[in-house]
C-alpha positions as CSV (number, residue, x, y, z in Angstrom):
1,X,66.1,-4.8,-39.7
2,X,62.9,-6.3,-40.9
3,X,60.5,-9.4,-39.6
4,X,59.1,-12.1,-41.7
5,X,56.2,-13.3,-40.4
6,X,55.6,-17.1,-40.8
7,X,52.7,-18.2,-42.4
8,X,51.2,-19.9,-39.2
9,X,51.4,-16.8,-37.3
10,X,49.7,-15.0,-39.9
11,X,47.1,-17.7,-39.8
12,X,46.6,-16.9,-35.9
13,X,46.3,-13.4,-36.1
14,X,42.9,-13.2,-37.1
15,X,41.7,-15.6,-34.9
16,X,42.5,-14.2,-31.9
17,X,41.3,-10.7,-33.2
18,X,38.1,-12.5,-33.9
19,X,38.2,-14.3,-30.1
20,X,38.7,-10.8,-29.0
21,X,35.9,-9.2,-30.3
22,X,33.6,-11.9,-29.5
23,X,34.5,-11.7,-26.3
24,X,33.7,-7.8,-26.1
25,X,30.3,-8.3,-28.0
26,X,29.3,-11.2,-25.3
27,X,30.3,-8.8,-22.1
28,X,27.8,-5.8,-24.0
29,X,24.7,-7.9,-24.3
30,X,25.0,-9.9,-21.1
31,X,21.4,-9.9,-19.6
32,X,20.4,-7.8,-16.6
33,X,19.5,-9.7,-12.8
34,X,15.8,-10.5,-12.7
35,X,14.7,-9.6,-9.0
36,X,12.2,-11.9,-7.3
37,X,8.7,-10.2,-6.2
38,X,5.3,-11.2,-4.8
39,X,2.5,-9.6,-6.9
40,X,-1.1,-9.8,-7.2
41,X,-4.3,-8.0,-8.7
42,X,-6.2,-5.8,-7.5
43,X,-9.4,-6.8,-6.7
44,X,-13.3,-5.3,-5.7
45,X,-14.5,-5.3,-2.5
46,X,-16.1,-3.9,0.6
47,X,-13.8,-1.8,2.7
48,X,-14.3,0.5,6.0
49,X,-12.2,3.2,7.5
50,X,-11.6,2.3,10.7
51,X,-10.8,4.8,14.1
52,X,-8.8,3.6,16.8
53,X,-8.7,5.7,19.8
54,X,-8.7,4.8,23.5
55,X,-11.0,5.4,26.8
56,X,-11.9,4.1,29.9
57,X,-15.3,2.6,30.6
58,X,-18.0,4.8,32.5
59,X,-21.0,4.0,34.3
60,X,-24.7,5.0,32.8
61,X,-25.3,7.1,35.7
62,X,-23.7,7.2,39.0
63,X,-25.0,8.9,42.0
64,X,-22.5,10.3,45.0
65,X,-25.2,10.5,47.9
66,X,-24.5,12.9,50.2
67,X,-26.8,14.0,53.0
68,X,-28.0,17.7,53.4
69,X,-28.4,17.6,57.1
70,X,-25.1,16.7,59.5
71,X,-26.1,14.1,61.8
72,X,-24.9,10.6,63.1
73,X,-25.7,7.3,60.7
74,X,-28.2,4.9,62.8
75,X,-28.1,2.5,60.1
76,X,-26.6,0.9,56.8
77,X,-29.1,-1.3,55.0
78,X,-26.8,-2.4,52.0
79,X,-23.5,-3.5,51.7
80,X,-21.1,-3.0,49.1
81,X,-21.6,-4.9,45.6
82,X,-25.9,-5.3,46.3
83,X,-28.3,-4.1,43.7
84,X,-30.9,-1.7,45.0
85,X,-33.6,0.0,42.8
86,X,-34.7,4.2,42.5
87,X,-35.9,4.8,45.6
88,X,-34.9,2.1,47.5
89,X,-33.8,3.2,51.3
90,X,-30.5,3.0,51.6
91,X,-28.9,4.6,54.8
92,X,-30.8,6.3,58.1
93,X,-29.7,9.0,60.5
94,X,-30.5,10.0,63.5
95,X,-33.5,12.5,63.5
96,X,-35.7,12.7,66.7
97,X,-34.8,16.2,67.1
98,X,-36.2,16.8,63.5
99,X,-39.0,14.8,64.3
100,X,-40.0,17.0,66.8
101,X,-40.0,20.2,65.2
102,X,-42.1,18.3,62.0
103,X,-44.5,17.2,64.9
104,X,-44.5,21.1,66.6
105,X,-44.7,22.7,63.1
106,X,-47.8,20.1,62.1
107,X,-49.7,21.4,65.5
108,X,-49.0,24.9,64.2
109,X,-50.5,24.5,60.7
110,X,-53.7,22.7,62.2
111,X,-54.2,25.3,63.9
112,X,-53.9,27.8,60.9
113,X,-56.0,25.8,59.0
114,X,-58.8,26.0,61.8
115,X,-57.9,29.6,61.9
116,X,-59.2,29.7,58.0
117,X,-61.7,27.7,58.6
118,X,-63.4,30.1,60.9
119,X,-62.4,33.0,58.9
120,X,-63.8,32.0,56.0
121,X,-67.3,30.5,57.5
122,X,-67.8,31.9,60.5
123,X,-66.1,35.7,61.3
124,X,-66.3,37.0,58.2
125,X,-69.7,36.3,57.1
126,X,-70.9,36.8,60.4
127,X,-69.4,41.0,60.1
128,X,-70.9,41.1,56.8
129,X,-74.4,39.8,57.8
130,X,-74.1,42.0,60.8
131,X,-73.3,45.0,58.8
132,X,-75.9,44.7,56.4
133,X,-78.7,44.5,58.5
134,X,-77.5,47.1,60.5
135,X,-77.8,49.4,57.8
136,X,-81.3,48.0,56.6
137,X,-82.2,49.1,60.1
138,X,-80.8,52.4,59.5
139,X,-82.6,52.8,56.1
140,X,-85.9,51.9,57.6
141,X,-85.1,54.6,60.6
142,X,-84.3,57.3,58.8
143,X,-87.7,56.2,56.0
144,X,-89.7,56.7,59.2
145,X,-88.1,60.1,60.4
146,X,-88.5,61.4,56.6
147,X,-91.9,60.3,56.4
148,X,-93.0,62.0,59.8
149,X,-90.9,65.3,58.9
150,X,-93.0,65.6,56.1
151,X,-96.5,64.9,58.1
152,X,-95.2,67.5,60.5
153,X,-94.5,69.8,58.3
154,X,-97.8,69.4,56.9
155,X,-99.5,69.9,60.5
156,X,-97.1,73.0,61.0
157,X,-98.2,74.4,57.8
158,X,-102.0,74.5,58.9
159,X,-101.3,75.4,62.5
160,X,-102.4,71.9,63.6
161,X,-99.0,71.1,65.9
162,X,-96.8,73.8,67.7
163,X,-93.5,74.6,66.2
164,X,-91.8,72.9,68.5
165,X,-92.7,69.3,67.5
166,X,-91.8,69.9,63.8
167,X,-88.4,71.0,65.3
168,X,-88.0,67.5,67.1
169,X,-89.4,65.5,63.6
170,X,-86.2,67.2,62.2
171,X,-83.5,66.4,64.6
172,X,-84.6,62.8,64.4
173,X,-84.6,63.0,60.7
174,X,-80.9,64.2,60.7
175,X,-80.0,61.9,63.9
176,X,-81.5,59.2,61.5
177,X,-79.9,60.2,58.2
178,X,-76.2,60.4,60.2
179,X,-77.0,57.0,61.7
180,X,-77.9,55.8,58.1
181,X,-74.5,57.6,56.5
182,X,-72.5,55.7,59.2
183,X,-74.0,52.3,58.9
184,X,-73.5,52.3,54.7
185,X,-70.1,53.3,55.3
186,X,-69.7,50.5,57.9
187,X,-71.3,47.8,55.5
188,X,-69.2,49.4,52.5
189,X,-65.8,48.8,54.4
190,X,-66.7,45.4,55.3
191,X,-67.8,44.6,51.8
192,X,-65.1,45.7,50.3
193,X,-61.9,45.8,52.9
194,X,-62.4,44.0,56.2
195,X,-63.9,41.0,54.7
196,X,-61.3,40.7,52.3
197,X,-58.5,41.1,54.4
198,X,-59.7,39.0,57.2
199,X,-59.5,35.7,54.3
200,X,-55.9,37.1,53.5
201,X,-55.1,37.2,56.5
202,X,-56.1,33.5,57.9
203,X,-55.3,32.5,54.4
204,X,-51.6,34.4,55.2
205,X,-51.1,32.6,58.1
206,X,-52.4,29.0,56.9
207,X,-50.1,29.4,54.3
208,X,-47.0,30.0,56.4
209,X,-47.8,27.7,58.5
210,X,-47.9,24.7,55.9
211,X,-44.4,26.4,54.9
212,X,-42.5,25.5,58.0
213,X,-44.4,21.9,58.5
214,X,-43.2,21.3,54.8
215,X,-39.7,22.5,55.8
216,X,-39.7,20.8,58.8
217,X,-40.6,17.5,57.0
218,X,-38.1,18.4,54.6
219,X,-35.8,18.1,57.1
220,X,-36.7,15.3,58.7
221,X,-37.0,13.0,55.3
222,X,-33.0,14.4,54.8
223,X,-32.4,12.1,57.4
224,X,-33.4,8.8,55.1
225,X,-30.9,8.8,52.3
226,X,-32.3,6.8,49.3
227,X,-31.0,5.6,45.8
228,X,-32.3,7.8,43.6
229,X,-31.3,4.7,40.1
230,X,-31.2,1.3,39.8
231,X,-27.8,0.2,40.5
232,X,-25.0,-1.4,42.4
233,X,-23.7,0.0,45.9
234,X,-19.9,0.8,45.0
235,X,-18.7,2.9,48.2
236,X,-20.3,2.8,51.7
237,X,-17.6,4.8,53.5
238,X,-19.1,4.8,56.7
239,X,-20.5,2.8,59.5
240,X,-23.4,3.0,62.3
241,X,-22.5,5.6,65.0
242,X,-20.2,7.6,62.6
243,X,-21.4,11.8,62.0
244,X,-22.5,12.4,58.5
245,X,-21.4,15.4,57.2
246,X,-23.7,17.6,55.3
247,X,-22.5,17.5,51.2
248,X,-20.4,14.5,52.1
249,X,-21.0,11.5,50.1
250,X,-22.3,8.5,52.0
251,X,-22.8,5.8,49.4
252,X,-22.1,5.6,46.0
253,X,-24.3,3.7,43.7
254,X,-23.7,3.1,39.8
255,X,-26.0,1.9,36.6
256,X,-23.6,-0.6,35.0
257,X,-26.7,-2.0,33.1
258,X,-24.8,-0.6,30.2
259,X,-21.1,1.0,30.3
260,X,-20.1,4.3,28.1
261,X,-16.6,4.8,26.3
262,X,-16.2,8.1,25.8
263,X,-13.6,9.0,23.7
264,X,-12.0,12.6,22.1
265,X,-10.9,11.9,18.4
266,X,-10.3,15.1,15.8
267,X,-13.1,16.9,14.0
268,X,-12.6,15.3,10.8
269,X,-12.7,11.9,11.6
270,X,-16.0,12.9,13.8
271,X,-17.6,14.0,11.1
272,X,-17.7,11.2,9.0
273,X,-19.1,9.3,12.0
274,X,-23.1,9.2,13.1
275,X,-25.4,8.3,16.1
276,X,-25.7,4.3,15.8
277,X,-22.8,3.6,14.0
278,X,-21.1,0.3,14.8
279,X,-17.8,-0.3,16.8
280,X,-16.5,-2.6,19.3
281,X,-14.2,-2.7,22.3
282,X,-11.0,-4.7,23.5
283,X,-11.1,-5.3,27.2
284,X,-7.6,-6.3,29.2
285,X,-8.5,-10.3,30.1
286,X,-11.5,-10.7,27.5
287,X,-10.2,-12.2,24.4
288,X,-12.8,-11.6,22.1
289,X,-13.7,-7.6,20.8
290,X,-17.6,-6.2,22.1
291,X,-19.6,-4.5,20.4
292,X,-21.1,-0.9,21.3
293,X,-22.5,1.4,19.1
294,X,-22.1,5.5,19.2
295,X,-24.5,6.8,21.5
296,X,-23.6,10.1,21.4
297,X,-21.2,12.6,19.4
298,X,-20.9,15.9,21.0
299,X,-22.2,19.1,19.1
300,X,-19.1,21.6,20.1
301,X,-15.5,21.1,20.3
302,X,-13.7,20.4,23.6
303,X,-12.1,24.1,24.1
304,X,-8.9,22.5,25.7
305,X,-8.0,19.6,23.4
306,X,-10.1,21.3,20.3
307,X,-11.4,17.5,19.6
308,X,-15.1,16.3,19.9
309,X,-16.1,13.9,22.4
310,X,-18.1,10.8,21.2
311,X,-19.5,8.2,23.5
312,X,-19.6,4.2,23.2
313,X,-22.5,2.4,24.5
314,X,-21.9,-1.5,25.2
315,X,-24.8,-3.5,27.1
316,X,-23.2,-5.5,30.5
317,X,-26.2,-7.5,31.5
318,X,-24.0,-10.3,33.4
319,X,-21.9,-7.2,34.6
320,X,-18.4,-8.7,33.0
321,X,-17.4,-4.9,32.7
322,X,-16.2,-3.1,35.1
323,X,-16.3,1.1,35.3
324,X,-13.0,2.3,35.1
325,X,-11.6,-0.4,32.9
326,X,-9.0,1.0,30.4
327,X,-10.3,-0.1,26.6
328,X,-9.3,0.2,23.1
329,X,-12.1,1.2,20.9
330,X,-12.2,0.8,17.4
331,X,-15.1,2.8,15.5
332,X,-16.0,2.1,11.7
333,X,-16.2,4.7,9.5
334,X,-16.5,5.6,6.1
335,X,-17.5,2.6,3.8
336,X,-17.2,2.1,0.3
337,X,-19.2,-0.9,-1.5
338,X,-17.2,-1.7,-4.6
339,X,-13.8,-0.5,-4.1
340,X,-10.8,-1.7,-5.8
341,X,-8.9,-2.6,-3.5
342,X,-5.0,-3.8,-3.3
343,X,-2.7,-5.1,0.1
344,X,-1.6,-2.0,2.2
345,X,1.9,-3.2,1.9
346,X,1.7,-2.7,-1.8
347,X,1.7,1.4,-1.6
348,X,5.7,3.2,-1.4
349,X,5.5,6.7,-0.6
350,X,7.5,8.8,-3.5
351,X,9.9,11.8,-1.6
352,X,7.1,14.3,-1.9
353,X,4.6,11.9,0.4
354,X,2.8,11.0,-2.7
355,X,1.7,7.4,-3.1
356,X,2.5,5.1,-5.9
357,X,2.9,1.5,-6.4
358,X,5.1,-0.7,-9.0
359,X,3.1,-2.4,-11.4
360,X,4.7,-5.8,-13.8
361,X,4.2,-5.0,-17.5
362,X,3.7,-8.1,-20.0
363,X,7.6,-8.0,-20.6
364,X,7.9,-8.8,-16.9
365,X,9.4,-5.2,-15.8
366,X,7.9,-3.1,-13.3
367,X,7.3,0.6,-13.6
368,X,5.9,3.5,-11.1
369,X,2.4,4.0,-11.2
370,X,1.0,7.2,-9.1
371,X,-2.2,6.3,-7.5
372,X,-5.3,8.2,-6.0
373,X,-5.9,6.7,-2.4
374,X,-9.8,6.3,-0.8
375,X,-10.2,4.2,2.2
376,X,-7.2,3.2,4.2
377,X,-6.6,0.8,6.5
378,X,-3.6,-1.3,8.1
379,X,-4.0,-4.1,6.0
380,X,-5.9,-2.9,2.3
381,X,-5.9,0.6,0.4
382,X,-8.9,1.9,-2.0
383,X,-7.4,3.0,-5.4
384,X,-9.4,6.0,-7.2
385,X,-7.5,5.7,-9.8
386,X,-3.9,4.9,-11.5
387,X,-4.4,1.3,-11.9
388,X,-7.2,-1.3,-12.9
389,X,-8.3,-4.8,-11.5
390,X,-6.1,-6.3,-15.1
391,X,-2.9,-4.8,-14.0
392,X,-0.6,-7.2,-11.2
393,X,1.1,-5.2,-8.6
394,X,3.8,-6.0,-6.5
395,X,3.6,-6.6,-3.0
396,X,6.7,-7.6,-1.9
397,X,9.9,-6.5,-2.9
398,X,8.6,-3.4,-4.9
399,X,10.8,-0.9,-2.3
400,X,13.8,0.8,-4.1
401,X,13.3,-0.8,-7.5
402,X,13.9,1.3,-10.4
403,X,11.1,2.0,-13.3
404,X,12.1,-0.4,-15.5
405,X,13.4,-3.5,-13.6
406,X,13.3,-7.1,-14.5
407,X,11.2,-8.7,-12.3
408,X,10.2,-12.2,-11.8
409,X,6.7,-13.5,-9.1
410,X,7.9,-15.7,-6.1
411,X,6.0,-17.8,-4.1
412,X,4.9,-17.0,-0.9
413,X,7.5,-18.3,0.8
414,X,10.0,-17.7,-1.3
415,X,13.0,-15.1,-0.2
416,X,11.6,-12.0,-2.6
417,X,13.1,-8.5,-3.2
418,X,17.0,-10.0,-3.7
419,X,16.8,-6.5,-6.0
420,X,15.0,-4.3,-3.7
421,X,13.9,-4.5,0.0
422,X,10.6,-4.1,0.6
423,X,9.6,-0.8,3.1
């Protein structure tokens, strides 16, 4: 059987072939979602690293004073909380018995020191002055015994004297020459031995007698504890009447003039730091950060933690500090002049923990752009390179977006990254 098509329907046939394919060609070109960003450009600047870390606040100097003698306190003249200054007497025990041996010992060394007084101008050069004229007197003997042994021999020689008298003008001559032998002997020994050690010896014994009186005084001054800084008493644990023990603290007094932060941060950060370099502190209760400065950065690693210790000066003249206060510390580093610099929130970290950030092209798209990093810090980045100051970069909303998105700049307050959240 066949169908005639009317001419109408064979007017309508085309049409909706032609509705059909317009239809299709609309659904193919329909435009892709623009997703709403904040952006801006990169500009130059000043930036600092900066090193966070924490510590607890530390006097100048403290000094634990602990006595080296036991004995019972007699007296406490500070109290707790008053300034004193080096050398300032502090504390007082009870000592008479120390006295007394300092008094016995002092006898004992005055009379040393007359001892060596005597020795050295009196006994001595007395022996000496009595030896050498004993043995001029023996040298002038035994002259006069030679001199009449030889006239007696003379006399003997020409029959003038018996025999007998030029026997006796020689036994004196050797009586005298013995007596002469002895006294130079006598006079050498003296000279050289028996003077000598007579001044060693009251020199010995002067000597060890200013020994013990300096010992005893020793001693004795044990008993007077004094505050060897400036400072504030911060612990007086005792009272008047209680024993002091020997190596036992007694007072405590601390330099808060100036407080130290000492913190323990890695070797690589230390290294970039330096003597003098700026920093300041947060203290619980003060709202407002203090400056301190690096007063020292320690020359070896700490063989525990394998970090390096690095201290924080901060003045305290009106003593608002306290030792022992818990503080965060925040140390500038490196520094870079001129740095192009773009928000912090603007880098996305790519799966291999590289760095890039999305960049709008002039057809409003945005595409990956890998960057080298400098300086970091929570709220700016240094780019080395992968960008310029010309190029805009997204802020917001950049998180997820894929190389080639349509992208459009919202306000600040406007809802952005419809398309993409931001990390």
């Amino acid at each position: 059987m066949s169908i005639r098509l009317r001419p109408a329907s064979l007017l309508t046939l085309p049409a909706c072939v032609l509705l059909f394919a317009a239809g299709c060609h609309k659904q193919e070109t329909a435009p892709s979602p623009e997703v709403s960003v904040q952006a801006v450009q990169p500009h130059i600047g000043e930036i600092s690293e900066q090193i966070d870390a924490e510590a607890t606040l530390s006097p100048l100097a403290q000094a634990a004073i602990a006595p080296k003698v036991t004995a019972p306190v007699k007296q406490v003249l500070v109290q707790r909380g008053a300034k004193v200054k080096a050398g300032q007497l502090l504390v007082t025990l009870e000592n008479a018995d120390l006295a007394a041996a300092a008094l016995d010992n002092q006898g004992s060394y005055t009379a040393a020191k007359a001892g060596y007084e005597t020795a050295t101008h009196a006994s001595v050069p007395e022996d000496f002055t009595k030896a050498q004229l004993d043995l001029t007197q023996a040298k002038t003997n035994l002259e006069l015994a030679q001199s009449i042994a030889t006239a007696r021999a003379q006399l003997f020689k020409e029959g003038a004297i018996p025999g007998r008298d030029l026997d006796t003008a020689n036994a004196s001559l050797v009586q005298a020459q013995a007596a002469y032998d002895i006294a130079k002997l006598h006079f050498e020994g003296v000279q050289k031995t028996s003077n000598q050690a007579a001044l060693e010896a009251a020199k010995g014994n002067l000597e060890s007698a200013k020994g013990k009186l300096q010992g005893a005084q020793a001693q004795l001054s044990y008993t007077e504890i004094r505050s060897p800084i400036n400072g504030v008493v911060t612990d007086r644990p005792l009272f008047a009447g209680e024993t002091a023990a020997a190596g036992a603290p007694v007072i405590t007094v601390m330099d808060t003039s100036a407080l130290i932060a000492k913190l323990h941060i890695s070797q690589i950060l230390a290294q970039q730091l330096s003597v003098g370099a700026a920093a300041t502190i947060t203290v619980p209760g003060i709202d407002d950060p203090i400056d301190a400065k690096i007063s020292l950065i320690s020359p070896a690693l700490d063989p525990g933690s394998t970090t390096v210790e690095v201290w924080l000066r901060t003045e305290n003249p009106k003593a608002i500090l306290k030792a022992g206060t818990p503080i965060h510390a925040t140390i500038t580093g490196r520094s870079a002049a001129k740095a192009l610099l773009i928000p912090a929130s603007a880098l996305v970290t790519a799966p291999d923990n590289s760095k890039f950030v999305m960049v709008i092209a002039a057809d409003s798209t945005a595409h990956k752009h890998p960057v080298t990093l400098g300086i970091v810090t929570d709220t700016q980045a240094q780019v080395l390179s992968g960008i310029t100051a010309a190029d805009t970069v997204i802020t917001v909303g950049g998180y997820a977006l894929d190389d080639g998105t349509k992208v459009k700049i919202a306000a600040a307050d406007d809802k952005a990254g419809k398309g993409g959240d931001d990390k």
